[in-house]
C-alpha positions as CSV (number, residue, x, y, z in Angstrom):
1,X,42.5,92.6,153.7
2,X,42.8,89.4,151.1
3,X,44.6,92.0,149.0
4,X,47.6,92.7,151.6
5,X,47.7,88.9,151.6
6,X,48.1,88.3,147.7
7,X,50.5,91.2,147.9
8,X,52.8,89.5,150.6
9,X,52.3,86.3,148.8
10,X,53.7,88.0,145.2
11,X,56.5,90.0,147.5
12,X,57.4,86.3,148.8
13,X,57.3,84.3,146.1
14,X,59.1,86.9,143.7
15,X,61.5,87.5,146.2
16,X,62.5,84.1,146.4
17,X,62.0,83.2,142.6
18,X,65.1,86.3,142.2
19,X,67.4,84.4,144.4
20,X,67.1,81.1,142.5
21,X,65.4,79.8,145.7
22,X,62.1,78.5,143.8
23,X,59.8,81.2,145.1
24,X,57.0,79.4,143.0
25,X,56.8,76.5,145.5
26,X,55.4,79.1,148.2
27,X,52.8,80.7,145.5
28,X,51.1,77.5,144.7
29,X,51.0,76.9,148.1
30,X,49.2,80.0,148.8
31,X,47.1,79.9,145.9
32,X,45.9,76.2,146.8
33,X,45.3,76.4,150.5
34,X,44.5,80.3,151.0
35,X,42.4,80.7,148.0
36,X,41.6,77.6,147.3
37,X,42.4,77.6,143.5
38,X,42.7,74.2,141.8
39,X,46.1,72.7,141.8
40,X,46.2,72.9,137.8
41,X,45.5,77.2,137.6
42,X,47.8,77.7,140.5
43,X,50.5,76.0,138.4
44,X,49.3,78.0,135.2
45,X,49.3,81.1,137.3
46,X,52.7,80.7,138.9
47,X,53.9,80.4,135.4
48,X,52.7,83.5,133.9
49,X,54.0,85.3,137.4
50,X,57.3,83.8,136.9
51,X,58.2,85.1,133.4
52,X,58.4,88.7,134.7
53,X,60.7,87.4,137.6
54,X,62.7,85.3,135.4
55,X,63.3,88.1,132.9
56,X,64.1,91.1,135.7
57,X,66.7,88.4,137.4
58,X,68.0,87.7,134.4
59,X,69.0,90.7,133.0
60,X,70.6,92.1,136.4
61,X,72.4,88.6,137.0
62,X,73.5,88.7,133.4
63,X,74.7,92.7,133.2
64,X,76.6,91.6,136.9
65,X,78.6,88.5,134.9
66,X,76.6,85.5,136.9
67,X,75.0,83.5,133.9
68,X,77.4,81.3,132.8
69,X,75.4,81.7,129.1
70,X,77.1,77.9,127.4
71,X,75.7,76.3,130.2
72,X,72.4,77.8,130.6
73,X,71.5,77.4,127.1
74,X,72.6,73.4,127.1
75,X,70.2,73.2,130.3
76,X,67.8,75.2,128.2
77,X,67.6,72.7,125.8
78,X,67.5,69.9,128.2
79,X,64.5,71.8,129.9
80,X,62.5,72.2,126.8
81,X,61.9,68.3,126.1
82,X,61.5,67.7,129.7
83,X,58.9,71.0,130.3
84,X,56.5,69.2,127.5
85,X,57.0,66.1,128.7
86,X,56.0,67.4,132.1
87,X,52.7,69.0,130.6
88,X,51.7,66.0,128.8
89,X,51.9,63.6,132.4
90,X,50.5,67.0,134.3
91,X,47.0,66.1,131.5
92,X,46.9,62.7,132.4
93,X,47.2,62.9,136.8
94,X,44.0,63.3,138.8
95,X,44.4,67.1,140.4
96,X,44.4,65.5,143.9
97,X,47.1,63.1,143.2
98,X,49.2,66.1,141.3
99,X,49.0,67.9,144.7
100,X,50.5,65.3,146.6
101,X,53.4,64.7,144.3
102,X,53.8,68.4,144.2
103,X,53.8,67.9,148.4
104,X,56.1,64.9,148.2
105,X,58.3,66.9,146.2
106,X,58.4,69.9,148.7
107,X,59.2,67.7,151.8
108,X,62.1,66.0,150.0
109,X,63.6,68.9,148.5
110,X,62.8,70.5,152.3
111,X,64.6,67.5,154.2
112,X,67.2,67.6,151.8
113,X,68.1,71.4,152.2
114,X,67.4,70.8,156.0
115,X,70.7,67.5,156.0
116,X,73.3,68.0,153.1
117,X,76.0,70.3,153.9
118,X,77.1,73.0,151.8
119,X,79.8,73.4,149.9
120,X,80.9,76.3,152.7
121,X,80.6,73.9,155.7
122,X,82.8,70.9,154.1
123,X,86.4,71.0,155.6
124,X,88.7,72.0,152.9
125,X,91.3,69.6,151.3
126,X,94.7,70.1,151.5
127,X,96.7,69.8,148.6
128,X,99.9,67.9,149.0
């Protein structure tokens, strides 16, 4: 039965990493509290299981005109500093303290979802 489980948990997660919706928040979650797996392998995991999500989405959102390319690659090379940078603090945190900034983090990007407004629900402007 633990395999239905993982399976639901990859379905999930992969589902949500293809919509840009950070699908890897809900994997580290399950790999932490379902199977308990330290903090530091469910990151390393959720890595490796994002590249094949990253790539598929890519290439689909890409062929369909999504990807604005100029502006993903100057974020690219933003994300590269800041992605070693990240590892290098991630080596010096205490596992339990790294899960509750990665909780922290969850609950504030949650509560912020949950109270701005989208662009959609704004009242339009009219130009005069």
């Amino acid at each position: 039965m633990e395999w239905l489980w993982n399976l639901l948990a990859a379905l999930g997660a992969g589902a949500l990493g293809a919509m840009g919706m950070g699908g890897g928040g809900i994997l580290v979650i399950y790999l932490t509290l379902a199977l308990s797996m330290p903090q530091l392998n469910a990151q390393g995991v959720n890595l490796l299981f994002f590249l094949p999500c990253a790539v598929i989405s890519l290439l689909i959102n890409g062929k369909r005109k999504l990807v604005d390319w100029k502006t993903a690659g100057k974020l690219a090379l933003g994300g590269l500093p800041a992605a070693l940078l990240g590892i290098w603090i991630t080596g010096k945190i205490q596992t339990k303290w790294l899960g509750w900034l990665f909780a922290a983090f969850l609950i504030v990007v949650g509560l912020s979802e949950l109270f701005s407004k989208s662009k959609e629900e704004e009242p339009q402007k009219q130009n005069k």
